[in-house]
N, C-alpha and C positions, 0 to 999 in steps of 0.2 A: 482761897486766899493765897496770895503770891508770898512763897517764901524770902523773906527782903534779907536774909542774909548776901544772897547774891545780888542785891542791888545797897552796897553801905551807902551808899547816900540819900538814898530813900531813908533808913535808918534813922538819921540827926532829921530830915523833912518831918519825919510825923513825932516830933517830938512838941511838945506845946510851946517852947519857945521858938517855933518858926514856924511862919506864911506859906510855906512853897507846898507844903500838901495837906490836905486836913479830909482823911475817912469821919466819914459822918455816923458816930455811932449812936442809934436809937433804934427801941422795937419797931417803930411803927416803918423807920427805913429799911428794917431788915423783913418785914412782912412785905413790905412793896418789892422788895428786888426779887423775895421768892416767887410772888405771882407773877415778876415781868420775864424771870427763868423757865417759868413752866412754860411745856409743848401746850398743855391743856389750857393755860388759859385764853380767855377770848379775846376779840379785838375791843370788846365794849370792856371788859375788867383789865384789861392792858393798859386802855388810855387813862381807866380809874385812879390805877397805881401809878403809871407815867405824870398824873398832872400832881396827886399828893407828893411823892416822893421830889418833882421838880420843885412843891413849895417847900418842903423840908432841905432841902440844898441849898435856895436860895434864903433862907431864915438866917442858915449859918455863915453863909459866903458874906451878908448883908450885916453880919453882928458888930462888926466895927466901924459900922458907918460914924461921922459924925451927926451931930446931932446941931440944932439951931434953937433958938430960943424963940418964942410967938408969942402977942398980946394977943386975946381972941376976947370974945363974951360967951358967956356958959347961957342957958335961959336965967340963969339965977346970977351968975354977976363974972366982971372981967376977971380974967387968970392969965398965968401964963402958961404954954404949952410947948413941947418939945417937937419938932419936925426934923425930918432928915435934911439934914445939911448941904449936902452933896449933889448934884446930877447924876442920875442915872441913863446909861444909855446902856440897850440890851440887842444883841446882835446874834441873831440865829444860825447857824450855819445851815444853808438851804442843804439836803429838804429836811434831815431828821429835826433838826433844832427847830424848826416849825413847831413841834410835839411839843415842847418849852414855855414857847412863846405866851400864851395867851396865859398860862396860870402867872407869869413874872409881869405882864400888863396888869393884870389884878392886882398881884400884890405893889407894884411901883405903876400907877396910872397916868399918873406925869412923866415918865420914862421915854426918854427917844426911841428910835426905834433903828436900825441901820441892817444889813443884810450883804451876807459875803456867798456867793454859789459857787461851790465846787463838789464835783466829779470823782469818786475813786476807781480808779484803771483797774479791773478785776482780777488782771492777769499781773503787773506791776505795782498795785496798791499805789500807786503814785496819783496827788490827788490833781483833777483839772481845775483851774476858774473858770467861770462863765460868766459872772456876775459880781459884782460890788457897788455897792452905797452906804457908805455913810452918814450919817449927820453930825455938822461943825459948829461949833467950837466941839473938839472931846477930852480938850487937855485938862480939863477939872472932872472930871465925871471921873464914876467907878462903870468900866466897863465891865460886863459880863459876857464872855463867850458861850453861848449855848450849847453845846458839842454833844450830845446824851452819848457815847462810845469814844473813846483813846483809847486809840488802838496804836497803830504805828506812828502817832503824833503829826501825819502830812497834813490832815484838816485844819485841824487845832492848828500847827505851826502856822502857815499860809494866811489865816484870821488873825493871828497875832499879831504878823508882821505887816499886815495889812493894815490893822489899827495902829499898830505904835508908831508907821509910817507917817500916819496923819496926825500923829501927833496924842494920842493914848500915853498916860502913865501911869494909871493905876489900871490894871488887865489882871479880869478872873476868870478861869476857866471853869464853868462848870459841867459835870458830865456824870452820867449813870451809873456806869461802869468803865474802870482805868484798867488798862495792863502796865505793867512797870516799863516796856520799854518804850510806850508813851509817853510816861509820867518824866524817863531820864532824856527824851528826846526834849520834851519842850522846854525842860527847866538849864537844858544845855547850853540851848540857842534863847532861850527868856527867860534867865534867871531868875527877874523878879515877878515870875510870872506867880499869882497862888494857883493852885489849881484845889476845888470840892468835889468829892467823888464817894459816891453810897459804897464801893467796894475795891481793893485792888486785887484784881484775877491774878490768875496764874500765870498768863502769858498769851503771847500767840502761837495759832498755827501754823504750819506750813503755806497756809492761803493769806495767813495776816489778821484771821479771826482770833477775836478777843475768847479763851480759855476761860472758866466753862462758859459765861459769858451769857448771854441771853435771845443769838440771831440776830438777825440785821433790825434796829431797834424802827427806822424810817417805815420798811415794811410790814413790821408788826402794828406798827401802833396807825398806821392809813392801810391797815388792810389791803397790799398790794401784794400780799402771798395768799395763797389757799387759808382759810383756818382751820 
């Protein structure tokens, strides 16, 4: 855990009267992050814990949705019933936020679906595009950015501003693991950005790797390293 003394403005963030960061605290979140930390575990109990943990993110990222009002019929008789209010539209950042995807299609099945591809420079951490689509209208919807690592904030940023471009007002980050100099980079340049995240590290390293951190999450969780 990042000591937030040296970041005061994280400090007032995770306080419950503000949006701009919210550590999601539960056992079952802090059992997933220990299996997606271990060298030992596999790429089959990786994805186990990557797809729970991405529904427990988004339960909380989603908790102030509004709500709509619905006449339906039950088999036994009409009622009314509560539905979410809102558009959802869910935006993965290619390729990790892939790993995201398919549990937040389950949980929002009516959910747009749009895709931002960028590149981190391994040697600069500087991120590339390659890739963007959207889908329009977005300016009602709660957008979610998928980002599973905040690291140096270039991913994350570049998606943001990609959406709010088009037109995005309400933009949530959500992601596995933060480091604080993610967390101050995005909320610098997107104030009202929220960002949901199961942990905040310690920091980075000299390479830009997220401290202790979990390895490149993309890799682990598609099996594109040794296991």
């Amino acid at each position: 855990m990042a000591d937030l003394r040296q970041y005061p403005d994280l400090v007032n963030a995770t306080t419950t009267t503000s949006r701009r960061l919210t550590v999601v605290a539960h056992p079952l979140v802090e059992d997933c992050l220990a299996r997606l930390r271990d060298t030992k575990t596999t790429t089959a109990e990786f994805r186990r814990a990557a797809r729970l943990l991405t529904q427990l993110l988004l339960f909380e990222a989603t908790r102030d949705l509004p709500l709509a009002g619905n006449r339906i019929e039950t088999p036994l008789e009409a009622t009314t019933v509560n539905r979410i209010g809102r558009p959802i539209v869910l935006v993965p950042v290619l390729r990790s936020g892939l790993a995201m995807l398919d549990t937040a299609t389950d949980m929002f099945p009516d959910a747009r679906v749009g895709f931002v591809g960028l590149e981190r420079d391994e040697h600069t951490a500087i991120p590339r595009g390659y890739y963007r689509k959207l889908p329009t209208p977005i300016d009602t919807a709660a957008v979610m950015i998928l980002e599973p690592m905040l690291a140096t904030g270039g991913s994350a940023l570049a998606s943001l501003e990609i959406a709010k471009a088009d037109g995005a007002r309400d933009v949530r980050l959500i992601c596995a693991v933060a480091a604080p100099e993610g967390v101050c980079a995005v909320h610098e340049r997107v104030p009202d950005c929220a960002i949901y995240t199961a942990t905040l590290d310690r920091g980075l390293n000299e390479r830009k790797f997220i401290m202790p951190g979990l390895g490149d999450f993309g890799d682990r969780y598609f099996g594109t390293v040794p296991p």
